[in-house]
C-alpha positions, 0 to 999 in steps of 0.5 A: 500500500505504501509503494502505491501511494507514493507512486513508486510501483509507475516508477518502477515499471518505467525502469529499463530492464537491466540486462538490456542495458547491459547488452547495450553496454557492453556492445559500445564497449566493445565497439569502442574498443577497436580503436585500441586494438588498431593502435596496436595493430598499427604502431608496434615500435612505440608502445613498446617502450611503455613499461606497463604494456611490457607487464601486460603484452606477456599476460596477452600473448600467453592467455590470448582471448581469455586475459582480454576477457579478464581485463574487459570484465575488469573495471580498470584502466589496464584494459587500454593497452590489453587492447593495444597489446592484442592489436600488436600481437595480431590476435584475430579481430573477431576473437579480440571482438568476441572474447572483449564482449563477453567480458564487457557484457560480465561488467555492464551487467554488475553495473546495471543490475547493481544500479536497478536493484538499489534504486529498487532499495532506495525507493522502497525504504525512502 
C-alpha cells in the first residue's frame, strides 16, 4: 500500500530492464574498443617502450582471448593497452571482438543490475 501511494510501483515499471542495458553496454564497449586494438595493430615500435604494456603484452600473448576477457570484465584502466597489446600481437579481430564482449557484457551487467536493484532499495525504504 505504501509503494502505491507514493507512486513508486509507475516508477518502477518505467525502469529499463537491466540486462538490456547491459547488452547495450557492453556492445559500445566493445565497439569502442577497436580503436585500441588498431593502435596496436598499427604502431608496434612505440608502445613498446611503455613499461606497463611490457607487464601486460606477456599476460596477452600467453592467455590470448581469455586475459582480454579478464581485463574487459575488469573495471580498470589496464584494459587500454590489453587492447593495444592484442592489436600488436595480431590476435584475430573477431576473437579480440568476441572474447572483449563477453567480458564487457560480465561488467555492464554488475553495473546495471547493481544500479536497478538499489534504486529498487532506495525507493522502497525512502
Amino acid at each position: 500500500m505504501k509503494n502505491s501511494l507514493l507512486g513508486l510501483d509507475l516508477l518502477r515499471s518505467r525502469i529499463l530492464n537491466p540486462f538490456l542495458v547491459a547488452l547495450a553496454a557492453s556492445l559500445g564497449g566493445t565497439l569502442g574498443e577497436i580503436s585500441g586494438y588498431l593502435a596496436g595493430f598499427s604502431s608496434q615500435a612505440i608502445i613498446d617502450r611503455i613499461d606497463i604494456y611490457q607487464k601486460v603484452e606477456p599476460f596477452i600473448r600467453k592467455y590470448g582471448g581469455f586475459a582480454i576477457l579478464l581485463f574487459a570484465a575488469i573495471p580498470n584502466p589496464i584494459f587500454d593497452l590489453a587492447g593495444i597489446a592484442a592489436g600488436a600481437l595480431k590476435m584475430p579481430i573477431g576473437k579480440f571482438l568476441i572474447f572483449c564482449w563477453i567480458g564487457q557484457l560480465i561488467k555492464m551487467a554488475c553495473f546495471s543490475f547493481a544500479g536497478y536493484y538499489s534504486l529498487n532499495w532506495i525507493l522502497s525504504n525512502f
